[in-house]
MDTraj code that builds the backbone (N, CA, C; nanometers):
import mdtraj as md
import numpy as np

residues = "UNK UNK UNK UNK UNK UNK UNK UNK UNK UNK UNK UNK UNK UNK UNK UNK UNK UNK UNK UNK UNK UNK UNK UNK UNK UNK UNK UNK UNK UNK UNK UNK UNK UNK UNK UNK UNK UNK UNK UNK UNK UNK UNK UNK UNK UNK UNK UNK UNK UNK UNK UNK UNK UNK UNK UNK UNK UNK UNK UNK UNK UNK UNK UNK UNK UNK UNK UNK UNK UNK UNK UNK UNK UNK UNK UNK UNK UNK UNK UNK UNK UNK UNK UNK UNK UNK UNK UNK UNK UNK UNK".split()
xyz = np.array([
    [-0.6539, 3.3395, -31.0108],
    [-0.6101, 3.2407, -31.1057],
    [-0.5323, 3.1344, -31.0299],
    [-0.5370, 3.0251, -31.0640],
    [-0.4897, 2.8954, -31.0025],
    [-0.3694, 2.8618, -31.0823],
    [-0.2227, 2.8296, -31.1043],
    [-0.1564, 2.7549, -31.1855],
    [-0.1003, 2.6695, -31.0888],
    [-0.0538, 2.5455, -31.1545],
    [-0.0097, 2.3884, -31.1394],
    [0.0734, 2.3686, -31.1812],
    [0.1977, 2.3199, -31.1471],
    [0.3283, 2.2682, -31.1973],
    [0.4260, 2.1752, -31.0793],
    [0.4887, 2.1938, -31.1586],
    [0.6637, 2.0968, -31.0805],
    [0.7373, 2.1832, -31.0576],
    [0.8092, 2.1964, -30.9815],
    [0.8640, 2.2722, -30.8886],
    [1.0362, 2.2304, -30.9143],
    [1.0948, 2.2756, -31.0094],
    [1.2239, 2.2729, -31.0525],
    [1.3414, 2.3468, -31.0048],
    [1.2869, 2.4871, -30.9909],
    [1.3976, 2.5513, -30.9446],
    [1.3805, 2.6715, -30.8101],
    [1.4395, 2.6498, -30.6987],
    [1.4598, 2.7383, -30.6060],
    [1.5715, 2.8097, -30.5796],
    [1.5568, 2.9609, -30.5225],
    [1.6508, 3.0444, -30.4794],
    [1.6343, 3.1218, -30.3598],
    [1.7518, 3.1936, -30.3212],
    [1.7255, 3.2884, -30.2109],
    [1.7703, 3.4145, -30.2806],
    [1.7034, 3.5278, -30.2268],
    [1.7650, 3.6233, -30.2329],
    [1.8086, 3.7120, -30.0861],
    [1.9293, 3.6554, -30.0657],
    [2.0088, 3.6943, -29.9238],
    [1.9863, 3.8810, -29.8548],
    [1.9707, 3.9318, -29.9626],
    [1.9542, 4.0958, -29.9319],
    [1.8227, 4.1509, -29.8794],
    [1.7546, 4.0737, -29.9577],
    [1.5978, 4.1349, -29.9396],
    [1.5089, 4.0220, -29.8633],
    [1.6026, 3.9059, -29.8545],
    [1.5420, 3.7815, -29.7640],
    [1.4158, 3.7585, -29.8500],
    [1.4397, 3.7210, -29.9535],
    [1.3101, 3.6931, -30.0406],
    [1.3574, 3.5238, -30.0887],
    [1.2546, 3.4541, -30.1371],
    [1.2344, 3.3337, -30.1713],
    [1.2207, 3.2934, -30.2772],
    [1.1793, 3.2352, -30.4186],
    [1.1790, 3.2338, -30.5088],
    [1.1818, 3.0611, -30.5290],
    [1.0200, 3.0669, -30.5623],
    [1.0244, 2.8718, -30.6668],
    [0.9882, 2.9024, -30.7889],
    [1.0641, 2.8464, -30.8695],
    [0.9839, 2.8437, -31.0366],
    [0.9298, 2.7351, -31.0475],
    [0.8113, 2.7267, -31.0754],
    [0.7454, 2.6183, -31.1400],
    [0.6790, 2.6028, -31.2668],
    [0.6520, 2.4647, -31.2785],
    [0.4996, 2.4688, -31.4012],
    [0.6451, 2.3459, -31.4860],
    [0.6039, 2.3562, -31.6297],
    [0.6296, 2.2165, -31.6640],
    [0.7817, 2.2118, -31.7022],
    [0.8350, 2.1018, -31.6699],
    [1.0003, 2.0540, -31.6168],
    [1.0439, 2.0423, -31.7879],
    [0.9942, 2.1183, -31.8646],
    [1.0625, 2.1011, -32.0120],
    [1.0172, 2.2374, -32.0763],
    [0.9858, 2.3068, -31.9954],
    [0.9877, 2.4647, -32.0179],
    [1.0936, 2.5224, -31.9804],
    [1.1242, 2.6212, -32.0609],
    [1.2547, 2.7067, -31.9991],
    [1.2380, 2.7978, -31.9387],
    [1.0948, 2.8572, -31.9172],
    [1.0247, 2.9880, -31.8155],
    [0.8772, 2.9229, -31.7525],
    [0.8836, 2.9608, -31.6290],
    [0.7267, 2.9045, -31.5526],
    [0.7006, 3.0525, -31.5099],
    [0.6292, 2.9795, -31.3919],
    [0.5942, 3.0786, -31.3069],
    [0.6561, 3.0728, -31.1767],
    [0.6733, 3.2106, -31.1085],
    [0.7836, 3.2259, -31.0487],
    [0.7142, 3.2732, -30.8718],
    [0.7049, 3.1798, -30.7917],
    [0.6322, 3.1902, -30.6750],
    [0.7103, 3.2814, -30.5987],
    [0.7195, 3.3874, -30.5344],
    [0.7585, 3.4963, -30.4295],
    [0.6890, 3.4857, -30.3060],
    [0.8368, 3.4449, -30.2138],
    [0.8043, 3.4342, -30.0753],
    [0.9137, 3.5169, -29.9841],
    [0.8176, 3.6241, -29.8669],
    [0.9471, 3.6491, -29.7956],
    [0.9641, 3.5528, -29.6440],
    [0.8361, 3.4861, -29.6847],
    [0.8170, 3.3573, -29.5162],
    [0.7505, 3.2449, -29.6261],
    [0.8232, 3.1621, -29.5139],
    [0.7966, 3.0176, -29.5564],
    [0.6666, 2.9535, -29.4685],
    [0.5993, 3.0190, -29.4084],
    [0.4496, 3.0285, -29.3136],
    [0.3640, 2.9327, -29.4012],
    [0.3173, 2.9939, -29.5445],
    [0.2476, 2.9234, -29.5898],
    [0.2553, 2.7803, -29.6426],
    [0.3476, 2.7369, -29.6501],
    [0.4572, 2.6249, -29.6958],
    [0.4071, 2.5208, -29.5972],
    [0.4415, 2.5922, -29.4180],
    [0.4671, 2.4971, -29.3263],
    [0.3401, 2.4333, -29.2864],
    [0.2390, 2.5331, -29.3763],
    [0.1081, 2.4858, -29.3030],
    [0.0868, 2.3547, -29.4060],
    [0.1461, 2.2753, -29.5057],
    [0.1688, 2.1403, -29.5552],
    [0.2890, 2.1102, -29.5332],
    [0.2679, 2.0953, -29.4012],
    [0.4541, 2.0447, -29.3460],
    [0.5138, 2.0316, -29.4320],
    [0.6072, 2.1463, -29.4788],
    [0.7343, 2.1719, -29.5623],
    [0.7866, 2.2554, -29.5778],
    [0.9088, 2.2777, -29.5889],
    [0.9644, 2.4149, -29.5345],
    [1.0300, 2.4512, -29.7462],
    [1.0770, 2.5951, -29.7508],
    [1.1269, 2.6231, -29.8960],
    [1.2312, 2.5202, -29.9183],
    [1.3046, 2.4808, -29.8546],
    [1.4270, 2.3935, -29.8978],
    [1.4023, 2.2753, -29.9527],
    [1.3202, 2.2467, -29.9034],
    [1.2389, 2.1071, -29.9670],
    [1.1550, 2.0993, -30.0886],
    [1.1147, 2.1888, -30.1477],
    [1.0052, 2.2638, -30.1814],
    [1.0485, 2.1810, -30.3111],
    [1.1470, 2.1661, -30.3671],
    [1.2129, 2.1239, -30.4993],
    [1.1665, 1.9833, -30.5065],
    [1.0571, 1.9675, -30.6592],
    [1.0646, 1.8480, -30.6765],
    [0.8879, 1.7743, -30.6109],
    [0.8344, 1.8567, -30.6004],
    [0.6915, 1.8748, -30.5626],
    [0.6173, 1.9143, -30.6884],
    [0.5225, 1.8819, -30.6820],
    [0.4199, 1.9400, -30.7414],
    [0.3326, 2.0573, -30.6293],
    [0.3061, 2.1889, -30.6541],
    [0.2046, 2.3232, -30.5940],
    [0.1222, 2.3349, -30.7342],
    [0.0068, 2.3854, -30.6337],
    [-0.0690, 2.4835, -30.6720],
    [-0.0982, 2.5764, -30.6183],
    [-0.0964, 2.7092, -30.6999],
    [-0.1059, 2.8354, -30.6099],
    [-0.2058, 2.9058, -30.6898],
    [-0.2771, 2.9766, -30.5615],
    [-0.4079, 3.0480, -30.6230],
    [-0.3786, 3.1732, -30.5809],
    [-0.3660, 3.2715, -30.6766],
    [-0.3555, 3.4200, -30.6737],
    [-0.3266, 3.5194, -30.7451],
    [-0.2976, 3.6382, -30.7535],
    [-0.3350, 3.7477, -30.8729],
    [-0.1618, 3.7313, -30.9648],
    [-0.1615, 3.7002, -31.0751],
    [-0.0456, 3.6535, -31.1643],
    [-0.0215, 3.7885, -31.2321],
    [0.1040, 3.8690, -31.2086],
    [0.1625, 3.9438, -31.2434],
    [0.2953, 3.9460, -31.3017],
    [0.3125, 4.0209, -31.4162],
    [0.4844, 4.0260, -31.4981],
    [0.5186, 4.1177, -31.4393],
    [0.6493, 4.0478, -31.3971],
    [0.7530, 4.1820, -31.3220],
    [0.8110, 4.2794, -31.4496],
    [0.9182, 4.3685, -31.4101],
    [1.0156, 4.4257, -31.5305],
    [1.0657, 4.3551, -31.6284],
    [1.0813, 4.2251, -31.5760],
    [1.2191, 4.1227, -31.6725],
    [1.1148, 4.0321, -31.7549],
    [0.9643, 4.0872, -31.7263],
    [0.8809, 3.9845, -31.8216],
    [0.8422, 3.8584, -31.7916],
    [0.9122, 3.8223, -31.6086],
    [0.9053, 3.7192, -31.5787],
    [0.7374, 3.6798, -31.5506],
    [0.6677, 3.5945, -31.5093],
    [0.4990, 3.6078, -31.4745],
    [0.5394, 3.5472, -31.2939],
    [0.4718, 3.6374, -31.2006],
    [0.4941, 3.6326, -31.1011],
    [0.3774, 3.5970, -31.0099],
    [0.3873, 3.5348, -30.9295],
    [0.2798, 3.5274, -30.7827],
    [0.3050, 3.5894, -30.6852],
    [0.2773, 3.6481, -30.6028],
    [0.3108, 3.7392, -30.4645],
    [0.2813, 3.6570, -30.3881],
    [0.3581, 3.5427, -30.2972],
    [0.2731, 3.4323, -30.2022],
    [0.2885, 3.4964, -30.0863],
    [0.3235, 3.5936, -30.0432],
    [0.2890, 3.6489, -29.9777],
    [0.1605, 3.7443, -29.9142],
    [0.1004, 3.7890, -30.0270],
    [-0.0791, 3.8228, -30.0271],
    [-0.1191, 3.7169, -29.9462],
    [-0.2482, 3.7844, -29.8633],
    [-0.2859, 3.7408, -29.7458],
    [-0.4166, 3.6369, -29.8485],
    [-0.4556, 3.7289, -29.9714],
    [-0.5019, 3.6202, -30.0634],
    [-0.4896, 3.4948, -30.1496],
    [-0.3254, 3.5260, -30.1415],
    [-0.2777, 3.3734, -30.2203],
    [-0.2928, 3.2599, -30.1385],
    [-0.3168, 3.1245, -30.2108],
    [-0.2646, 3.0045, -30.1136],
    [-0.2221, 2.9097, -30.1770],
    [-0.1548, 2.8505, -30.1035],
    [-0.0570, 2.7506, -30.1337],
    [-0.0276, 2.6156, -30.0969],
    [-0.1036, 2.5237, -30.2352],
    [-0.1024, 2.3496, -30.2159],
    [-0.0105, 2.2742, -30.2179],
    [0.1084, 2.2312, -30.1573],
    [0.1749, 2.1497, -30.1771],
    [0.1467, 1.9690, -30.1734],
    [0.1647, 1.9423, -30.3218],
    [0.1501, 1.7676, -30.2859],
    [0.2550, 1.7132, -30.1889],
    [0.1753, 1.6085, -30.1270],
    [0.3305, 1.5555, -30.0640],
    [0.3966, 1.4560, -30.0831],
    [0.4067, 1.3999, -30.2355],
    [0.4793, 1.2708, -30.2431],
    [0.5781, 1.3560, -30.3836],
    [0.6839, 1.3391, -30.4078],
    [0.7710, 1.3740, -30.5073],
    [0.7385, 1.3242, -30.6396],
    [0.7838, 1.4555, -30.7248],
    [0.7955, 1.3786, -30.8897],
    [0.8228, 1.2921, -30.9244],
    [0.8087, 1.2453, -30.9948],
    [0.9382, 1.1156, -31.0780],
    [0.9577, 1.1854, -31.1766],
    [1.0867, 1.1811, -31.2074],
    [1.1756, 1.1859, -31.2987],
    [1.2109, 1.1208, -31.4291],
])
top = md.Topology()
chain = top.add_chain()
for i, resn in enumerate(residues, 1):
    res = top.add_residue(resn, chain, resSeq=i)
    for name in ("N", "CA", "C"):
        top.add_atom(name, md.element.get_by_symbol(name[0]), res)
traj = md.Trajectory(xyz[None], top)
């Protein structure tokens, strides 16, 4: 499955060195929630996670709900991949 969005909110998770973009549309209060423990796939559209905010992705890969109900991507699967546009939203 392919989903498309804006790229609103990023995190780290310092313990498990995990990554975390939510995307999809900037007037939703839940997207979809991209999982990264490397930023590898990112760099291959010159851009690293920190930047990541404020892009439009598309990511192609198997869409799963975690425990909390959230809908998740594993971008880490050697099957997912990951489009980053490279000019920013407007606002």
């Amino acid at each position: 499955m392919s989903v498309f969005g804006y790229v609103y909110k990023i995190s780290y998770d310092k313990p498990t060195h995990t990554m975390f973009a939510e995307f999809g549309s900037k007037s939703l209060t839940k997207g979809v929630i991209l999982r990264l423990t490397s930023d590898e796939k990112l760099q291959a559209n010159n851009i690293n996670f920190q930047d990541l905010k404020g892009h439009f992705i598309t990511v192609t890969g198997k869409i799963i709900k975690n425990s909390k109900g959230e809908i998740c991507i594993d971008g880490d699967n050697r099957k997912t991949s990951i489009i980053v546009q490279q000019s920013y939203a407007i606002n």
